[in-house]
N, C-alpha and C positions, 0 to 999 in steps of 0.2 A: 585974936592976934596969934594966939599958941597953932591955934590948928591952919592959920595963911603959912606959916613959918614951917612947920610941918610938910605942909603941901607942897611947897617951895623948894624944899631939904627934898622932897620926894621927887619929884620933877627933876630935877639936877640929874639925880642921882642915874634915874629912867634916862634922859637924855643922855651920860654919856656909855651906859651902856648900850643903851641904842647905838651910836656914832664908833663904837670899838667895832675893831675888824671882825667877822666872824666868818669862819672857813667851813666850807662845806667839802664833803665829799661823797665818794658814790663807791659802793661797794657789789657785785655782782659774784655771788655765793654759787649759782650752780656753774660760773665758768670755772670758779677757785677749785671747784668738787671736778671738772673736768679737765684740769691743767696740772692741778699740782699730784704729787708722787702716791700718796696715801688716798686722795682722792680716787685716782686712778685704779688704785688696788684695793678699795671699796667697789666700785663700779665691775670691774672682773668677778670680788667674791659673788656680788649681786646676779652676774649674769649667769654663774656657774650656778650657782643656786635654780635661776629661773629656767638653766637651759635643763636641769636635772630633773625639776620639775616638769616639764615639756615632756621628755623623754616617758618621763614615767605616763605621763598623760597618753601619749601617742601609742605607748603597748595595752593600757586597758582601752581604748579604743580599736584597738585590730583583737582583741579580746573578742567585744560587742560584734563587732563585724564577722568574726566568725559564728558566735552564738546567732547572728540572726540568720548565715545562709544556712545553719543547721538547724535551726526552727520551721525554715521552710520545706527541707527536705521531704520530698512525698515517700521516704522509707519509712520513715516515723509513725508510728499509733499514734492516738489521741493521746495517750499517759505522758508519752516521751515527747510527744510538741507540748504538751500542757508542760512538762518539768521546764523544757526549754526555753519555753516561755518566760517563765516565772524565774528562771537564772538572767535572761535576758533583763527583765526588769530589775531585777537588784544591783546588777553590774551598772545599769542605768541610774542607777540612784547612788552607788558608791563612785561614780563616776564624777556623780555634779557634785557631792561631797568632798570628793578628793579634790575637784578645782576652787571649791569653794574657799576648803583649809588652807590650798596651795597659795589662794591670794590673801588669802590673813596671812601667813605665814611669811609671803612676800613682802607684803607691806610692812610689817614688825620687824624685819632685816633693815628692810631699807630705812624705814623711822631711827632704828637701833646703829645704822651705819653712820648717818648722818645728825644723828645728833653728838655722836662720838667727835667727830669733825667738826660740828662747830659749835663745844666745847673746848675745842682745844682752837679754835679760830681766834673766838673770843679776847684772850687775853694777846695777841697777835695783833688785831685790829686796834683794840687799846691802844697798843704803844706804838704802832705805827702811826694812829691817832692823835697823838699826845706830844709824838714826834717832831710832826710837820703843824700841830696848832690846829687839827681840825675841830672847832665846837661839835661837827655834830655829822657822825657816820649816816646814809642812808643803804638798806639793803635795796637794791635796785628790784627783786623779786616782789618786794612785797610793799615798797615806798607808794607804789602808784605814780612813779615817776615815767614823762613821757617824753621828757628830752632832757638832756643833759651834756654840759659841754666835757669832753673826753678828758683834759685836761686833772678833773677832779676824780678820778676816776681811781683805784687806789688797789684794784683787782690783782692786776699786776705784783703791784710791792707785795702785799698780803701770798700770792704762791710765791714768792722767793724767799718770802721769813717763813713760809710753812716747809717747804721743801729745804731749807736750811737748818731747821730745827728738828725736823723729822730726819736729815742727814745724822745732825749731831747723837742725837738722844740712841741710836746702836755705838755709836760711838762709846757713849759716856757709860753704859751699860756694860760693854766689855772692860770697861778700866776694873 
């Protein structure tokens, strides 16, 4: 009898929270990263960084490219093609070194940018969350969601509480 009464009390309970409303929403994180103010001036440090990178890429390759039409130069001895040579291959190897580090280095900005961003998302979503009744955020990036009605959609609010809090905070800073 304990344990039908039990089951019972259980049951109820499952049913109405089943039958309560529950709100969903949809949250899309790289448009927030591409709309709002901080986002934006993430995405510039990023590109300054890869465009300086580039740069530097593209002088030790006109490097190579001279080392190799001077390797070929029939003025050269055996000693002075052989030295040539042998510059040419290092430059070759500090080359793919240097792109190498460049894309760790890239990557560890950009990880380093963005999780700055959405750490400070985070408690933004919450309350815009908490707000409007949503049980339960989805990142659109990473939900495996493959349709969704616009509606719920919360991208929007989330850059104007971030662009308003990122207004405020030079604000508060100068007081």
């Amino acid at each position: 009898m304990k344990k039908k009464l039990i089951l019972i009390l259980t049951l109820i309970a499952l049913s109405a929270f089943a039958f309560a409303e529950f709100k969903l929403a949809i949250i899309n994180p790289q448009a927030v990263l591409q709309a709002s103010a901080k986002g934006k001036e993430a995405i510039g440090r990023l590109q300054a960084l890869q465009l300086a990178k580039q740069k530097r890429y593209e002088a030790m390759q006109k490097e190579i490219d001279a080392l190799e039409k001077e390797a070929l130069s029939p003025a050269l001895n055996a000693e002075a093609r052989d030295k040539k040579a042998q510059d040419l291959a290092n430059k070759r190897i500090e080359i793919k070194r240097f792109a190498e580090d460049a894309q760790k280095e890239s990557m560890a900005a950009q990880q380093k940018e963005f999780e700055k961003i959405q750490a400070d998302l985070m408690p933004l979503i919450e309350k815009i969350a908490k707000e409007n009744g949503y049980a339960l955020v989805l990142d659109l990036n990473t939900a495996g969601v493959t349709f969704f009605e616009p509606a719920i959609d919360v991208t929007e609010l989330v850059v104007k509480a971030y662009d308003a809090q990122s207004a405020a905070a030079p604000a508060a800073a100068k007081k």
